[in-house]
Structures are given as structure tokens and as C-alpha cells.
C-alpha positions, -999 to +999 in steps of 0.1 A: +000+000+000+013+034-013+020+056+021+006+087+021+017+117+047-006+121+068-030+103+050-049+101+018-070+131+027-044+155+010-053+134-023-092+131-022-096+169-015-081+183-039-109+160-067-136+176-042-127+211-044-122+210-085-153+188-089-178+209-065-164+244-078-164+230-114-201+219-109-209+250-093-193+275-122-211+254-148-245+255-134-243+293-131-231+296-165-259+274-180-286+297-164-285+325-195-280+302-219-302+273-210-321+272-240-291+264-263-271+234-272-244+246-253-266+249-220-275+216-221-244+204-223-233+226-195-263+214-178-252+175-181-219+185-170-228+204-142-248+176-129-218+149-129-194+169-115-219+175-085-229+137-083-192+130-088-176+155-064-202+146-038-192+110-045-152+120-037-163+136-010-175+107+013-139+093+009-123+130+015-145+131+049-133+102+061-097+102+052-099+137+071-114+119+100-091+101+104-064+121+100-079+150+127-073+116+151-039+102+144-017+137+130+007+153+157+000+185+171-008+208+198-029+223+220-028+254+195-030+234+158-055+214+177-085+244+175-070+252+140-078+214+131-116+213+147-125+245+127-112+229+101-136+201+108-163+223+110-162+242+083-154+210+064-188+191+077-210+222+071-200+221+039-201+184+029-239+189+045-247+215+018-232+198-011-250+166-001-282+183+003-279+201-037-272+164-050-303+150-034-324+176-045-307+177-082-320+134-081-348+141-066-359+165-090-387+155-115-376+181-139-337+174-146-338+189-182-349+219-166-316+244-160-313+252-117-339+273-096-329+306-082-331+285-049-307+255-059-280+278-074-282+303-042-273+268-022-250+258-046-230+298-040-233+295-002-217+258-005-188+272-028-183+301-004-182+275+024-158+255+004-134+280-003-132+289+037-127+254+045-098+248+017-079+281+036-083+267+065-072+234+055-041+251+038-032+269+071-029+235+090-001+224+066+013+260+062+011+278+091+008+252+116+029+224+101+003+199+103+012+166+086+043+177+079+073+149+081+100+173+086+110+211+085+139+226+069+162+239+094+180+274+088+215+256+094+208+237+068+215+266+044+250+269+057+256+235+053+287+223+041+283+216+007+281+252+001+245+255-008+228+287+005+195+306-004+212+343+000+205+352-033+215+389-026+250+378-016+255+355-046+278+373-069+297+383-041+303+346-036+313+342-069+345+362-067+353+353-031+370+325-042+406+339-040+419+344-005+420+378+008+458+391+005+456+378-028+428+401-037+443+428-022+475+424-041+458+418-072+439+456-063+469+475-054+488+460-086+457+477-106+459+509-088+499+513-092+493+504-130+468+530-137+484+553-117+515+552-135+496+556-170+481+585-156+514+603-148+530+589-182+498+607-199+502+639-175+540+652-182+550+671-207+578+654-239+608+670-232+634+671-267+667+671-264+684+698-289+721+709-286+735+735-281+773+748-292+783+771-263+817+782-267+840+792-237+873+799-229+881+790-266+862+759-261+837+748-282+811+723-262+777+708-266+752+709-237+720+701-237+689+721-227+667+714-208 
């Protein structure tokens, strides 16, 4: 048997919430256009994701039974978990009453009352509340959870870390310290010396015959 943390409930719920919302969407979109082709079959639609989600739904309830009696927690996760519960019975209850009424109906070629699809917007409103609150469990409060990351596990030491700010510092980190600073100061003294090359003046060296005491001598100016 496949294991499933905590339990299958995570699986089921996720067919109840598409099917139900799904049957819900299409019933309120067949309602202008019922008298078309295209309304019917929205209308046949409609009517098997409801049958179908309600269907899931049984198995969703009681995988999330039993997992509200065998998953870890607290005194605090605990009152998260039984409004869960609550919200998540109240609105099984609703669903279950739209599907016997949709079978129970004499008329099912008829598009959905005012009535049914008011029921049918109160149950999707109810099951959107009660798929937050299922999210918080797992989210917030850790709920079926197997294990947490731990921040030391960034710093690890294969060198793995999340600090995407510092990464291309990292990147060029690699050389040990004096070595970058040696590396710096041997660009500074380079383009500081190209800086005084470019900065003084040529000087050309012409001679010049000066002649003194008879003597005739070159020296050059400056």
C-alpha cells in the first residue's frame, strides 16, 4: 500500500474542491443560456461533477477523520484542526443536500432554480473557507508535515545557501584575501603610473654649441 503523509486526505480533496467548484461555475453559467445546445451540455456537465464531487467527498470526509485523530500537534494546531472540521462538515452537509435535491428533481432537463444555485454559491463560499483553513494546517501550523527545513541547513557544508542577494559576491570570493588585495593595489599602481606617463609634458633634447674659454662644447637644454 502506497503511504501517504498524513493520509490520503491531502489526495481526495483536492478532486472535491475541482469537482464541486467546477459543478458549481457550470450550473451558473448554463442559467442565460439554458435554451441552447451549449446549455444543455453545460447542464449535463454540471450535474456529474456535482454527483461525482459529492461521491469523492465521502472518501475526502473520512480520510480527514481520520487524520484529525492520528496527526501530531498541539494544543494550538488542535483548535485550528476542529475549525477545520467544521467548516469542512458544514459544507459536505450542503453539497449533499444540492445532489439530493438535483436526483430528486422531477424536472432534470430543466436548467437550476434561483433557490438550488443560491445553495450551490453558499456551499462554494463554504468550500473556499474550509480549503484556507485546510491550507493553514499544513502551512502555518505544520500539520502533517514529516520534517521542516532547518535554517543551518543553508550553511551546510556543501556550500549551498538561499542568500541570493550575496551570490555574486560569492562568486568572486574564491581567492583568499591578501591575494585580492595584491591583485587591487597591482591595478591601482598600473593606472596610476599611465596617468602620470599621460600627464607630463615630452621633453626634446636639442644641442647646443656654447663656446667658452676658446672651447667649443655641446650641452644640452633642458
Amino acid at each position: 500500500m502506497i503511504e501517504i503523509i498524513p493520509n490520503w486526505h491531502p489526495l481526495f480533496v483536492h478532486f472535491t474542491v475541482a469537482l464541486l467548484s467546477l459543478a458549481v461555475l457550470f450550473f451558473i453559467i448554463e442559467k442565460p443560456i439554458h435554451e441552447t445546445i451549449m446549455g444543455d451540455n453545460f447542464l449535463v456537465f454540471a450535474r456529474y461533477c456535482l454527483w461525482l464531487g459529492v461521491a469523492l467527498s465521502f472518501i475526502t470526509v473520512l480520510a480527514g477523520w481520520s487524520a484529525y485523530n492520528s496527526v501530531d500537534h498541539d494544543n494550538l494546531s488542535h483548535l485550528a484542526m476542529t475549525d477545520h472540521r467544521n467548516w469542512a462538515l458544514s459544507t459536505f452537509a450542503i453539497f449533499v443536500v444540492a445532489a439530493i435535491w438535483l436526483v430528486a428533481s422531477s424536472k432534470l432537463k430543466e436548467g437550476a432554480s434561483i433557490l438550488f444555485l443560491l445553495v450551490l454559491i453558499i456551499g462554494a463560499g463554504l468550500l473556499g473557507v474550509t480549503g484556507f483553513k485546510g491550507a493553514e494546517l499544513v502551512y502555518k501550523y505544520g500539520l502533517g508535515v514529516e520534517s521542516l527545513p532547518s535554517k543551518s541547513d543553508h550553511n551546510s557544508s556543501d556550500g549551498h545557501s538561499h542568500d541570493h542577494n550575496g551570490s555574486h559576491d560569492s562568486e568572486h570570493s574564491s581567492l583568499p584575501m591578501d591575494e585580492d588585495m595584491s591583485m587591487d593595489s597591482m591595478t591601482m599602481d598600473s593606472m596610476t603610473m599611465e596617468q602620470v606617463q599621460e600627464n607630463v609634458p615630452v621633453i626634446e633634447e636639442m644641442p647646443i654649441e656654447q663656446e667658452e674659454d676658446g672651447i667649443t662644447r655641446q650641452k644640452l637644454a633642458p
